[in-house]
N, C-alpha and C positions, 0 to 999 in steps of 0.2 A: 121308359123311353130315354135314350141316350140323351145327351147334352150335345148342344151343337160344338160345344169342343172336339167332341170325338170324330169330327169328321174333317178330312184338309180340308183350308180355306179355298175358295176359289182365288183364282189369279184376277185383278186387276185390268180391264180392257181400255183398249185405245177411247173407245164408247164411253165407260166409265168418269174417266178422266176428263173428256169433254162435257159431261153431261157439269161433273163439280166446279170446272173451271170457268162454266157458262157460254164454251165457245164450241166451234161446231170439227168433227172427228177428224177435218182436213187440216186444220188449223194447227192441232194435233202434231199430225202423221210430219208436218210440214218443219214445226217446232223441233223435231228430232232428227228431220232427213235433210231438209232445204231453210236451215236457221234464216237465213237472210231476207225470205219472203213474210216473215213473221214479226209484227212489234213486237216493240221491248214491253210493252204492257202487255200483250196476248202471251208472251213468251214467259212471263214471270208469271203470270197464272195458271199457263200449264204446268209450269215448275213445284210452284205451290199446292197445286192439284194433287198432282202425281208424289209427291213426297206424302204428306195427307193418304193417300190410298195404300202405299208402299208400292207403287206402280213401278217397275225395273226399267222401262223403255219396251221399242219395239223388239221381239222376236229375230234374233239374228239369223234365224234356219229358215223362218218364214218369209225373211223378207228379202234371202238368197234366193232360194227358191222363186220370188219372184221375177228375180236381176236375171236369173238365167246362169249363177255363176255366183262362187262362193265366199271367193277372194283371198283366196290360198293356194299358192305352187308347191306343189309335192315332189319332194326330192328323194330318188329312191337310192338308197345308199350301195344293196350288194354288200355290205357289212357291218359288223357291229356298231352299234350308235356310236360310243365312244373313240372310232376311228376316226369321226367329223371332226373331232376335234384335236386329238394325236397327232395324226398325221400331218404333216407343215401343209401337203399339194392337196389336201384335201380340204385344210382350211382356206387356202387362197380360191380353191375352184367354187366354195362356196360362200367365200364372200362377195366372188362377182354375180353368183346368184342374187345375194342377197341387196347388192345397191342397186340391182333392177326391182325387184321387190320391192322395196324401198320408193323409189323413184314412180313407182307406178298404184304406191297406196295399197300392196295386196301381201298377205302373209305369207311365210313358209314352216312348210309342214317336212319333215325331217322322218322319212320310211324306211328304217335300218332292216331290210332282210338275212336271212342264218341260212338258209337251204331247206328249212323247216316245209312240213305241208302246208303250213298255213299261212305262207308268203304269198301265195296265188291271189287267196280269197280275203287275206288283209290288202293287198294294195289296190283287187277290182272294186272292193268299198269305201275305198280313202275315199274322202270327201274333200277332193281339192277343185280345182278348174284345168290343168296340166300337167304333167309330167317331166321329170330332167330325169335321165337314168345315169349314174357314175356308172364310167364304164361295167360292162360283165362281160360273161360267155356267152359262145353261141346255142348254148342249149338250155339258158336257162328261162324255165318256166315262166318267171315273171312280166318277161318281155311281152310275148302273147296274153298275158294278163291286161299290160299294161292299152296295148291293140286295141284289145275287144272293148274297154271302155268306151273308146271311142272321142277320149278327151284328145287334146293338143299334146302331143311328149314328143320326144328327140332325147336322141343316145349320144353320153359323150364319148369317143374315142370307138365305138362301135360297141356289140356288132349291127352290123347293117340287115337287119331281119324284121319282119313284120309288117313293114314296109315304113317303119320308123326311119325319121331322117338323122344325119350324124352329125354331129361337129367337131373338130379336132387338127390336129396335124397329120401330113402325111407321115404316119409311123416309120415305114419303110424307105421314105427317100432320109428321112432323118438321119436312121439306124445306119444307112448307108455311109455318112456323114462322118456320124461322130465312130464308127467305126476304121476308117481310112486314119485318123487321128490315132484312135486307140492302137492300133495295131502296127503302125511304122515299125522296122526295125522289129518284130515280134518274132520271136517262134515256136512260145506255146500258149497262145494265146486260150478265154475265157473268155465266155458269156456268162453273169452276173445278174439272173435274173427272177423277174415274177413268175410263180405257178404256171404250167399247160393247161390246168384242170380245176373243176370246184372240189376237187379232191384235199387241193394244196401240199400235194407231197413232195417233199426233198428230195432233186432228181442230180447225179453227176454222169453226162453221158455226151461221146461225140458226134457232132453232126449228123452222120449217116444213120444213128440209133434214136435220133429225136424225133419221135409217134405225132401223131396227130398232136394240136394246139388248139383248144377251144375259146383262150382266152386270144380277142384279136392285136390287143396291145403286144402281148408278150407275142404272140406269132409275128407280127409285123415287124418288131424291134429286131427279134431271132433274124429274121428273109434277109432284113437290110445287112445285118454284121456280118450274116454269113457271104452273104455279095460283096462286102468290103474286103471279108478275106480272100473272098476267091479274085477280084480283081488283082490284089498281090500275087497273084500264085500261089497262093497255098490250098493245101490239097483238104478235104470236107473233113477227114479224120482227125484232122491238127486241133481241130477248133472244138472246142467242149461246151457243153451249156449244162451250167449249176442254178437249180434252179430253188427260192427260198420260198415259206407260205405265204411270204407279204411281207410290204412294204417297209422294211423294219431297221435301223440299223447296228442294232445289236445284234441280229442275226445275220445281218452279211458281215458284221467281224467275226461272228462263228465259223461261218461255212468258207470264208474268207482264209481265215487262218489255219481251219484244217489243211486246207488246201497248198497253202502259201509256205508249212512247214511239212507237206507231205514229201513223197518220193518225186510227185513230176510237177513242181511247184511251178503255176504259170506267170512269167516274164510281161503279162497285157492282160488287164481287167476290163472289161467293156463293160459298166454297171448300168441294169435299165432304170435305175435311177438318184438323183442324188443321195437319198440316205443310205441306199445299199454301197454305194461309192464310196461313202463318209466310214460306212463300215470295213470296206478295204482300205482305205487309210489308216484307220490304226490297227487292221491286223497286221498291214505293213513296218510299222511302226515298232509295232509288241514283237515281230519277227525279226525285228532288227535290221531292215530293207531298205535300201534308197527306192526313191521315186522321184524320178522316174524310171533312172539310171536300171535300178534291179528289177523293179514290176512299175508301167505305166498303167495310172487309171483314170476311167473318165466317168460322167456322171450322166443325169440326165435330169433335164429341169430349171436349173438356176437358180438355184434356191438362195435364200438368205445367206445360207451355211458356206457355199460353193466359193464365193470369193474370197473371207478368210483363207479358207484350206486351199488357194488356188486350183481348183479342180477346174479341167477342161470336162464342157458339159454342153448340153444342146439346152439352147435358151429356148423357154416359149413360157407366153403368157396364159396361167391357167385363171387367173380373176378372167380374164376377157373372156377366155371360153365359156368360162362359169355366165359372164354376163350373155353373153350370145347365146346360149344354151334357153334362158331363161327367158330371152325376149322372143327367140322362136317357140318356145313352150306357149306363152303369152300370147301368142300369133303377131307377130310386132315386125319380125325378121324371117330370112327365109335361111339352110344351113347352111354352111361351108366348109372352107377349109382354110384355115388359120395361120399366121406365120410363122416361121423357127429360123435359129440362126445357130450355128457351130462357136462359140466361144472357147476359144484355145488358150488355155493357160502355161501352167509351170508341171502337171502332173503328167504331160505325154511328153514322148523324145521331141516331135520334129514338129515346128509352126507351119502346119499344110497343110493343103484340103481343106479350107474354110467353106463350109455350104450353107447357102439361106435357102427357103423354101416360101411360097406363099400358103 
């Protein structure tokens, strides 16, 4: 007959514990959830108890399961985990995640999807209470993932699908904006931007050749520049869109600089964001260019970075978003739509067209 070693220990119950400490299972439950209703004598015998039994406390699954709610917001990335952290505007958007978090006693859970199959059925079992999605596409799967749970979620920056709510700026009056800036005085002006596609491929083509956009930031951004140009007069074929796989800005000095010492080197970089901006700055730089003078460039964001470099950039606050994202996930707030403002610096020709937006 085996030895009762060979078999696991049973776990320690809430019962257990009251039975040794001579008090009764509420006294307990109370000791660990509601300290305050409990003496310091009843309280140091549960203690006593439960150390003695090796009793852990109560079941944290069991006792969510009771609340109704788990007490963690799930952040769904749309990209490798360690872009949370990389990335400057991906840090700042989730640190206003996080001091709602924070401020409200509940965790966050960090759901980095690849495009993989098994992004679907990892995020419809996360075990969270809501959802924040960083921006994505319009087609990607996870969104109707995120739907059918039927938790609290909201998209930042879009898209507007599933009947998920958004938060953000308006993309397109922005891009409208900080394009009029970029393009003064221009006449072979550039778009400097994020992927059309979850493809992420390396696109260099003129307006009239730009296909479909599934990503809504990068379409949105595109609509507005190309409206700033055409507001000048200038005709759809003038204006190019270079397009990189992300956010990077090593690679917009790449694609920057090919560019910047090719045959039709463009005089206006309209970059859809600061680090790709940062990255036209030193290909300008490495190419031997004045800026504004020989190629103006602007940025997008406001980053830490933006003021050193004087870069003209569209301001917006992405911790707020991040927080407002989080408190409509939470059910706390209802979404909207967020402020930006035109900050004109030293890297475009002419101080004009300042736009703000709500």
């Amino acid at each position: 007959m085996p030895s009762t070693d060979d078999h696991p220990r049973r776990r320690p119950t809430m019962r257990d514990v009251a039975r040794a400490a001579g008090v009764s299972p509420m006294t307990v439950s109370y000791a660990y959830s509601r300290p305050g209703r409990v003496s310091a004598d009843a309280a140091a015998k549960v203690r006593a108890a439960a150390e003695q039994l090796g009793y852990p406390g109560p079941d944290p699954t069991a006792r969510s399961l009771r609340r109704g709610r788990v007490g963690s917001l799930g952040v769904v990335l749309g990209e490798r985990l360690t872009y949370a952290f990389d990335d400057p505007q991906a840090a700042r958007f989730l640190s206003g995640v996080a001091d709602v978090c924070a401020s409200e006693g509940v965790g966050l859970t960090l759901l980095p999807t690849t495009g993989a199959e098994t992004d679907v059925q990892r995020i419809a079992q996360a075990v969270v209470d809501g959802f924040v999605l960083w921006t994505t596409s319009d087609d990607d799967p996870v969104l109707d993932a995120v739907a059918g749970t039927g938790r609290p979620a909201v998209v930042h920056a879009g898209p507007a699908r599933a009947g998920l709510p958004v938060v953000g700026i308006d993309d397109t009056a922005a891009a409208t904006a900080i394009g009029r800036a970029a393009f003064a005085g221009a006449e072979r002006p550039l778009v400097l931007g994020f992927p059309v596609d979850r493809d992420r491929q390396r696109l260099l083509v003129p307006a009239p050749e730009v296909g479909p956009i599934a990503f809504p930031v990068t379409r949105h951004r595109w609509t507005g520049m190309l409206d700033a140009w055409a507001e000048g007069g200038g005709a759809p074929e003038e204006l190019r869109l270079a397009t990189c796989s992300g956010n990077d800005a090593a690679e917009g000095e790449e694609v920057a600089y090919a560019l910047l010492t090719g045959d039709d080197p463009p005089d206006a970089i309209a970059a859809m964001s600061d680090e790709l901006a940062l990255g036209a700055l030193r290909a300008a730089a490495r190419a031997g260019l004045t800026v504004p003078d020989a190629v103006a460039v602007t940025g997008w964001d406001d980053s830490d970075a933006a003021v050193p470099a004087g870069l003209t950039t569209v301001a917006q606050s992405l911790r707020e978003q991040g927080a407002h994202c989080a408190r409509v996930a939470l059910g706390g707030e209802v979404a909207g739509v967020e402020r930006w403002e035109v900050v004109v610096r030293s890297t475009t020709r002419a101080d004009q067209n300042r736009g703000t937006g709500a």
